[in-house]
C-alpha positions, 0 to 999 in steps of 0.5 A: 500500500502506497499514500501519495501525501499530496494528493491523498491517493491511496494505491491499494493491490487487488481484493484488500481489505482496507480499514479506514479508522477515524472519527471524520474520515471522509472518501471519494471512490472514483470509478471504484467497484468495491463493497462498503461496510459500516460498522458502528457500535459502542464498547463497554468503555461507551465509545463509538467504534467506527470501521468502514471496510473496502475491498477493492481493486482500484485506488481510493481517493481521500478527501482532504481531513484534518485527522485520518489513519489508513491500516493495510494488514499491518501484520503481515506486512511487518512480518515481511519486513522484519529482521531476523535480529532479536528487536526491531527498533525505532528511534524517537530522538526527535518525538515529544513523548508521554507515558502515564500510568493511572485510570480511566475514571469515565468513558472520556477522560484518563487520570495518572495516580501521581505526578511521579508516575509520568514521564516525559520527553521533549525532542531532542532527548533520548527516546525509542521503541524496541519490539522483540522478535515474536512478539514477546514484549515492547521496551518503551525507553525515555531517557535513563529509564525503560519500561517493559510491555509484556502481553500479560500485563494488559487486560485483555478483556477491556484491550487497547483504546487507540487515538490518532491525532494526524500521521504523526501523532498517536494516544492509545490508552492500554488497560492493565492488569499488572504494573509493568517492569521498571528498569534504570539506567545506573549509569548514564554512560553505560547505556545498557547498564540497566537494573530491575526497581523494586518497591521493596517494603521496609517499614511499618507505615510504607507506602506501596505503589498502586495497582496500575489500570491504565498505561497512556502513551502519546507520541508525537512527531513534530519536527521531522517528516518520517514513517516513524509514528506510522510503523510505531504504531503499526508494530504496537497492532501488531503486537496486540492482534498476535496476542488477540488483544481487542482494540478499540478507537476513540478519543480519550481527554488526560485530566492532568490538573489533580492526580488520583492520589492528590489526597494522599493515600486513603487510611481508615484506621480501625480493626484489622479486617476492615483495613484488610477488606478495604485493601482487598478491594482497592488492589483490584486496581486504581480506579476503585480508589479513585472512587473511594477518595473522590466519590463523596457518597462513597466516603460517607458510607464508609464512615457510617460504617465505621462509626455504627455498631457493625462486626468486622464480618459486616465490613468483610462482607461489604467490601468483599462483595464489592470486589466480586461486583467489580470483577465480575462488571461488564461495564469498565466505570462500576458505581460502588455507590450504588450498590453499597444498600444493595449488598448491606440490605443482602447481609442483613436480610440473607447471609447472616440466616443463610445456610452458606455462612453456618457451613462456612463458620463450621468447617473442621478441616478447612480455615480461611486465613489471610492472602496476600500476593506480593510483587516487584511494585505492590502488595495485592491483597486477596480474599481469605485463603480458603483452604485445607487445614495442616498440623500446625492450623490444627495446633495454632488456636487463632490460625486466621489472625496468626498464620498468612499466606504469601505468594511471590509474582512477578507482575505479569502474574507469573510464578516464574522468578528468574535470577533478577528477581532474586533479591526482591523475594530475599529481602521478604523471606528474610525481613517479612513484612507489614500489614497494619499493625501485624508484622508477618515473618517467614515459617515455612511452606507447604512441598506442593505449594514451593513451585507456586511460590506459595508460603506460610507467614506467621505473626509472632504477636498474634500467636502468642508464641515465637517462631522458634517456639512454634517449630520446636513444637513441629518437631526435631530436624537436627539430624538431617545435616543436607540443608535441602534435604532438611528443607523438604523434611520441615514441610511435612507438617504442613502437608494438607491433612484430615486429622482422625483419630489418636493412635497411641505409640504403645499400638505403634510398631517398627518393622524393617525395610525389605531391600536388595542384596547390594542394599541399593534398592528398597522394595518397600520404600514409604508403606507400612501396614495397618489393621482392618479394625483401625482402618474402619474406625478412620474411615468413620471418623471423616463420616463415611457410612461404613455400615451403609455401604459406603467406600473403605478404602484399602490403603492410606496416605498417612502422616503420623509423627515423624513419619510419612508414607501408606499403609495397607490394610493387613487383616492379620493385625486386627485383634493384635496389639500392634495395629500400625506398622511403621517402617523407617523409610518412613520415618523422617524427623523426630516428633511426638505427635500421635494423631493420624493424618490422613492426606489421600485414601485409594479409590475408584479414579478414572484415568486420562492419557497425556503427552507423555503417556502418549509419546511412551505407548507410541514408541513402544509400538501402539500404532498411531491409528489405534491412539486416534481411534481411542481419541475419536471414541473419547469425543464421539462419547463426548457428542452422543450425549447431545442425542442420547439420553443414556449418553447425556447421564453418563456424561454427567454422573462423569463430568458434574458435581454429583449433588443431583438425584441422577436416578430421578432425573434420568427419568425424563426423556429428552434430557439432551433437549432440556434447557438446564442440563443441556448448558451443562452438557455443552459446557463439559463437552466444550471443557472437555474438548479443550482439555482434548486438543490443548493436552492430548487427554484422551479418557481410557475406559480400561485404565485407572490412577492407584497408588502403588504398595508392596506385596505383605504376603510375598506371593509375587514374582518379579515381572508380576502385579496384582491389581482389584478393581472395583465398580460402582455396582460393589461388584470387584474384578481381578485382572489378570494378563499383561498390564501396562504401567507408569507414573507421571512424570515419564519421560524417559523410554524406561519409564513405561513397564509392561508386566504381568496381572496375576490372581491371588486369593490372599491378596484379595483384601487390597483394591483399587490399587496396584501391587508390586512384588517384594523380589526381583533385582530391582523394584518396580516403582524404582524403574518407573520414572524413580518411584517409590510407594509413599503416596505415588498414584500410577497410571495402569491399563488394561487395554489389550490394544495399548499394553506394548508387546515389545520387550521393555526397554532399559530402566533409567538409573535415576540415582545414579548421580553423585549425592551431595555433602551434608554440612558438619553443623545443624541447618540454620534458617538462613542455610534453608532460605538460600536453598528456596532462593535456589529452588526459586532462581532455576526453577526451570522444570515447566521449561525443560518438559516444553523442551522435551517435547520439542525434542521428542519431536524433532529427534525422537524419545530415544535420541540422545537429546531426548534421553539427557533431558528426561534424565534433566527433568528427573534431578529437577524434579528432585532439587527440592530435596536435593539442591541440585540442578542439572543446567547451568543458565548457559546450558538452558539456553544451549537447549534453547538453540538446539530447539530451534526457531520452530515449534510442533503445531500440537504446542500452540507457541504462537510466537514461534514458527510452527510446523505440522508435526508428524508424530502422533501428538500432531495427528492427535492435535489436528483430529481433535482441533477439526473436531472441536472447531465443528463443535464450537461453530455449530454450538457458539454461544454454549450457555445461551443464558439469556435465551427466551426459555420455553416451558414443558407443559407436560412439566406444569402439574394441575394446581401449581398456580396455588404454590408460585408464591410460596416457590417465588419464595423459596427461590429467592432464598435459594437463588442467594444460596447459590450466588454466594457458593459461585461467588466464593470460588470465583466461578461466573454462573451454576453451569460453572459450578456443577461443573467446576470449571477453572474459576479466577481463584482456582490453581490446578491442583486445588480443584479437588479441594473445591470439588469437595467442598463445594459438593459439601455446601450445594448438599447442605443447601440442597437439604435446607431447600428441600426441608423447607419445601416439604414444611407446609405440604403433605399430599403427593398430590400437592408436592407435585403442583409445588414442584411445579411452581418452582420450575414455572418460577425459576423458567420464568426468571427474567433476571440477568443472565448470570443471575437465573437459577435453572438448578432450582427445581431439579431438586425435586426432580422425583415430585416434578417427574412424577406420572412423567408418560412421554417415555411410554407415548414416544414408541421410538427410542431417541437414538433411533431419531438422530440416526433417522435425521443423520440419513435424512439430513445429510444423504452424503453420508451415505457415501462412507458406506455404499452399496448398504441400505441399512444404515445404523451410525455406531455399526458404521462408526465401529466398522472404520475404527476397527478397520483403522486399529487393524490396517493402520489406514488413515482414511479409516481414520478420515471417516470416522471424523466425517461421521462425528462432525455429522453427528455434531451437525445433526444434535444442532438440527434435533435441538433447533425442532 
């Protein structure tokens, strides 16, 4: 594209697409054939987005105005005139530039915070841009300071507000999320002497610097007469459409006569929670102060609460509330104000009364104890950490006002702190800090929390007790003279546990370790034994229903004492007076506690493959065909419960919460069809399909997660297992035959064993677990990924067609290294804060399993990089005990050359150059992302929440007009039941709930956690609601009319589209179902409808299978897979994915009639 300046002509190549982008612009299109396109629509910032698009062939003619800008495929075009060097850079020697950082306090007007966060240059001083290669960032340097532009800073909700005064002058306002990175010049003659700053916190009283909304850059060229503002901003839309970040155009004012924080910072001093509330709030960013400081209605109602009677649960209440109404706002300029009687009114009228806050105040396994995010610039401060309690929450009487947790982000959010970060989380661990009149201080972490740079601080004056004391108590770790090593070992009484019953030590009993002959192996590493009786008695204390059929387990991660590690059940104990045999490998520290900790039980848990596996089964000679095959019947699972009834209830007893009474519900007929359940339905399909391409998690019928223990009885030989399963039925079965086996991480060709099921009577007490023999020379658990048995959960598959046939290649020797020196003195807490420094700086084990990847790709899973790496990768894994690291940060980037400028499709690293990848991971990927595409575009809108409704007739009883009121009622109560459970977990709506979507507090390996108790509370209201709704009513008659009216109410909710409650009358699905006849009036099975619509709608189907009438879909689906299993051919494969983008079509056709 080429501008002509003089006479406005714009020359344009054939069929472009040509984005005119002004508030004036003006055309004349002389002898043009061309399509024009208005589009005008306002933003949530309530500005006017203005594009007219032209696809022409010609040449546009622009009429003389006093602003316009002109964008041609600006990244393409960059990305062809791009170096091959690590930035591009523009000088901006010439150019007026400002930089601002504050908010948009209005649709048309930005404020900076304070006149010391905005920087200027006038012409003729340094200035320039530098825009990394790939898009990794932007370097905005003005004088002797720069400043980072990461994509993770910015919000990519709210975007990029662009302004173009002229071709040489812009303003574009980026929202943030994250305060960007700070560097200094430390020396004016060395221009590349640059620091990191940090806003460290010193003192009682400091201030920290604010939350950024806003970045406002203007640059202006006003004496040379260049391209230079033209590409500027050419290169910051291409950065922003690389990351999808939206954009928007309009025209911002900077209010720069008072800044936000001209009255200083705000403080009303009171109790601790309020102030906590209050920061809780204001961390969401400055534009929240902004309104507290300068909206005097807001600063009125804070007062009234400070000077009226109201409990630090009130203030909580209030503040956190309005953090959730600010976060989950679709509008950028939410007033606080008016909602400020709304929430009061609600913690009056409902939350002191409801069900949620009896259960919340009452959990004996959970607290709920200070969050607290630490940056580089601020100190974000987040809703009370809820959480599973430890042995040391139990012991600390007032954990909430004592104990914190602290975690350590960059400010993009990222855990990752690399060597420049170093000193930023020293001076915390080491000097605590602040909050209020609380000093908190470092005590230690939980082992699975360190990687998430998660740790417990502890505030001596509110515990009543010195640190030193409080770890006395934890036990005694002098012996343990490996700073690492010692390290690892303090974190075990912070392990998340359930505390059930006191075990004296006199039932307490030694017994020793089984181990080879040269002693370099140990058979029985981290399992010990306990008796049936005192299993049943733990079990009963964390309320199974032992008597009434519920799960006991047959094995026990444990935490007793010092120790750490399972026990199985041994029936041989019961009667004995040694009823728990403790082994010394499971002996850690010395400690006198004597209640038993329970961290996990064995039970039924199903298994999904991912990359690794994967990689494994297909070096071992699992054809490609048959993985994809096993992937395709995965999504066809998926799909047939949007046509099937019984398919829809697997799904869903699978994938959802299970609170509701399936057995009733799966009573009604079109349960695909019905509005509630089928969001449910396309949000776990869509979940589950994301979860499919992104990570390769295919679900195995024929394959569980177990812990691993040893045989007791000695009846195995090497090479063999014993391995029960049980069912859902109480029904068990013994497998026998050859087994695939692994535990994750497994990277190396060693780490997946092929071994022999065998069946023995005296093994018959232990289930759901795989058991391994006590001979051989070498464990089992050893060869695999360097296991042990103290709690590791393996992958084991009985599929015939995934158990390798071939024999099992060479075990890795994962200790084979050479074992570090421990120190001639006890471990100091300083010798065990340079160890988390270490962990912290080379914390690189995410890296190096992307590398392998790479690796595994390009040169193949036995190749000598690939191998060295999983080697790498196993002593990373184990640096949190050990302190050592394989890599030096010259050898990673080493890796990192080797790598390559490319990256496999199946990664998604969209700021590389990728390829088709030819493996099976990139079959996998393109399958499923096929699939998935039909998915998402025939089925865009999953949720629908603010579709029209319509009712079933069938479902409205005779009489239920007598009861809406009272259902009316029972709604609102339980509508603000479930607002306040949503809320709590930071999920959007009750589809996200039931089916536990990643929420904005959710990390991955807390989902268990929430699972849990969220189930616990829906089943608390669930029982309230439903105690309510029988209080006034006794005929069945009249249960079924008030049934009725709850479902009339809650489909009738024309409330917002987050608010509605579709939930609310399925819990008395066996009232509203009741004398349900549609089965009995429909004699065709609905299966037998959607393969009726498959033929009818799309007669090309036909085609797959010529030349045969009878057509019946899974018949033919079944025909290709096995002919694609069996020969390996790919248009087998091709097929089959033809027929589930049929099926996908056709559940459309079937909803839509």
């Amino acid at each position: 594209m080429e501008l002509n300046r003089f006479n406005n002509t714009l020359s344009v190549p054939a069929h472009t697409e040509v984005v005119f982008c002004s508030n004036s612009l003006k055309f004349d299109s002389r002898n043009n054939q061309h399509t024009s396109v208005d589009q005008k629509e306002v933003n949530r910032f309530g500005l006017t987005i203005f594009k007219q698009i032209y696809l022409t062939d010609m040449q546009i003619y622009l009429r003389p105005v006093s602003s316009y800008w002109c964008l041609l495929n600006p990244s393409e075009g960059l990305k062809r005139s791009r170096k091959d060097e690590r930035y591009d850079h523009i000088q901006l020697q010439d150019h007026n530039i400002i930089l601002a950082f504050g908010s948009l306090i209005s649709p048309q007007q930005f404020k900076c915070v304070a006149t010391k966060f905005q920087f200027e240059k006038q012409s003729n001083s340094d200035g320039s841009l530098y825009f990394a290669k790939y898009n990794s960032f932007i370097s905005i340097h003005i004088e002797h300071v720069k400043f980072q532009l990461k994509r993770d800073h910015i919000d990519n909700h709210r975007g990029v507000i662009i302004d173009v005064k002229s071709s040489s002058h812009f303003i574009m306002h980026i929202c943030l999320k994250g305060n960007l990175e700070e560097y200094a010049c430390q020396d004016e003659e060395a221009v590349k002497d640059y620091k990191r700053q940090f806003c460290l916190h010193t003192a009682r009283g400091q201030q920290w610097q604010p939350s950024f909304s806003t970045m406002r850059l203007s640059i202006n060229n006003i004496q040379t007469n260049d391209d230079s503002v033209h590409n500027a901003l050419s290169y910051f839309i291409q950065f922003f459409t690389c990351h999808s970040i939206p954009i928007h155009f309009g025209s911002i004012n900077f209010s720069n006569k008072n800044s936000i924080y001209r009255n200083n910072l705000l403080r009303f001093k009171h109790t601790f929670i309020f102030e906590y509330a209050l920061d809780m709030l204001t961390s969401v960013g400055c534009q929240i102060y902004e309104q507290i400081v300068n909206n005097q209605r807001l600063v009125k109602y804070i007062k009234e609460l400070l000077n009226d009677n109201y409990s630090d649960s009130g203030a909580y209440y209030i503040f956190e509330r309005l953090r959730r109404f600010v976060l989950s706002s679709e509008s950028y300029f939410p007033e606080l104000a008016n909602e400020w009687s709304t929430i009061w009114n609600r913690y009056h009228t409902f939350y002191l009364g409801s069900t949620f806050y009896r259960i919340d105040n009452a959990w004996e396994n959970y607290v709920r104890i200070p969050w607290f995010c630490l940056t580089p610039t601020r100190r974000i401060v987040k809703p009370f950490k809820f959480m599973q309690s430890n042995r040391v929450f139990r012991y600390i009487s007032n954990v909430h006002d004592s104990m914190a947790i602290v975690e350590f982000r960059d400010d993009t959010g990222s855990a990752y702190l690399g060597q420049e970060l170093v000193s930023f989380l020293e001076h915390y661990l080491t000097n605590g800090f602040w909050f209020g009149d609380r000093h908190y201080i470092h005590l230690h972490h939980a082992q699975s929390k360190i990687r998430q740079k998660q740790f417990y601080f502890y505030c001596e004056a509110e515990g009543k007790m010195t640190r030193e004391k409080l770890e006395s108590w934890m036990g005694n770790f002098d012996d343990e003279r490996l700073p690492a090593k010692n390290t690892a070992r303090r974190t075990q009484p912070f392990s998340s546990t359930e505390a059930t019953i006191e075990i004296d030590k006199k039932f307490v009993a030694s017994i020793r370790d089984f181990k080879t002959e040269d002693n370099k192996y140990n058979f029985t590493d981290g399992v010990g034994q306990i008796s049936s009786e005192l299993n049943l008695l733990i079990h009963k204390s964390i309320g199974v229903d032992v008597d009434g059929g519920g799960y006991v387990s047959s094995v026990l991660q444990i935490r007793y004492a010092g120790c750490k590690g399972t026990v199985t059940v041994n029936p041989l104990l019961d009667g004995e007076t040694k009823q728990l045999l403790i082994r010394p490998s499971m002996n850690k520290f010395k400690c006198d506690h004597q209640m038993l900790e329970l961290c996990k039980r064995s039970l039924r848990r199903n298994l999904c493959l991912n990359r690794q596996v994967i990689n494994l089964l297909s070096h071992r000679n699992i054809s490609n065909s048959r993985i994809l095959v096993l992937q395709l019947q995965n999504i066809l699972w998926l799909i047939k419960s949007l046509v099937s009834n019984q398919s829809a209830v697997s799904l869903l007893r699978e994938k959802i919460l299970s609170i509701l009474p399936w057995s009733e519900i799966s009573a009604h007929l079109l349960l695909c069809k019905e509005p509630f359940f089928r969001r449910l339905l396309l949000v776990a399909i869509s979940n589950n399909l994301n979860q499919i391409v992104t990570r390769a998690h295919i679900r195995v019928p024929k394959a569980r997660y177990m812990f691993g223990v040893v045989d007791e009885c000695e009846v195995l030989n090497e090479g063999q297992v014993f391995v029960q399963i049980t069912h859902e039925d109480g029904t068990k079965t013994v497998l026998e035959g050859s087994v695939a086996i692994t535990k994750n991480p497994c990277h190396h060709p060693g780490d997946l064993r092929a071994l022999q099921a065998v069946n023995h009577e005296r093994l018959h007490h232990l289930y759901d677990v795989v058991v391994f023999p006590k001979r051989g020379l070498r464990p089992h658990p050893s060869e695999i990924s360097g296991s042990d048995l103290d709690g590791d959960e393996y992958t084991v598959i009985w599929d015939p067609e995934l158990v390798p046939i071939s024999p099992n290649p060479i075990p890795y020797e994962y200790d084979a290294g050479q074992s570090p020196k421990p120190l001639n003195r006890i471990v100091t807490r300083d010798d065990r804060i340079k160890v988390l420094l270490d962990i912290c700086e080379q914390d690189n084990l995410g890296l190096l399993s992307n590398l392998h990847l790479i690796f595994v790709d390009k040169f193949g899973i036995d190749s000598e990089e690939a191998t060295n790496l999983a080697a790498a990768i196993s002593e990373e894994l184990d640096s949190v005990k050990s302190g050592q690291h394989p890599y030096t940060p010259q050898q990673i980037r080493e890796l990192l050359d080797k790598a390559g400028k490319s990256r496999p499709d199946f990664m998604q690293a969209c700021n590389y150059e990728q390829y088709p990848s030819q493996k099976i991971l990139g079959k996998l990927f393109r399958s499923a992302r096929s699939l998935s595409d039909s998915f998402n575009n025939v089925f865009p809108n999953r949720q629908n929440t603010n579709d029209e409704i319509l009712l079933d007739n069938a479902l409205l009883h005779n009489g239920y007009q007598e009861y809406v009121d009272a259902a009316r009622s029972l709604y609102v109560r339980y509508q603000y039941e479930m607002f306040e459970i949503i809320g709590s977990y930071g999920f959007s709506n009750e589809i996200d709930l039931f089916c536990c979507i990643d929420s904005c507090e959710m990390k991955a390996n807390e989902r268990s956690d929430i699972q849990q108790t969220a189930q616990k509370l829906l089943k608390a209201v669930f029982r309230d609601i439903r105690q309510s709704f029988f209080d006034d009513i006794d005929p069945f008659q009249n249960s079924k009319a008030k049934a009725s009216a709850c479902y009339y109410v809650a489909y009738t909710d024309k409330s917002s589209k987050e608010q509605r409650m579709l939930s609310f009358p399925w819990l008395f699905a066996s009232q509203l179902l009741a004398n349900d006849t549609s089965m009995l009036e429909n004699p065709f099975s609905l299966d037998s409808y959607w393969q009726c619509c498959l033929k009818k709608q799309f007669p090309s189907i036909r085609n797959l299978r010529p030349n045969d009438n009878q057509f019946m879909f899974m018949e033919l689906f079944d025909m290709y897979s096995k002919n694609a299993s069996n020969t390996n051919d790919e248009q087998m494969i091709n097929n089959a994915e033809i027929l589930i983008k049929h099926l996908i079509t056709a559940a459309k056709f079937i909803h839509s009639n």
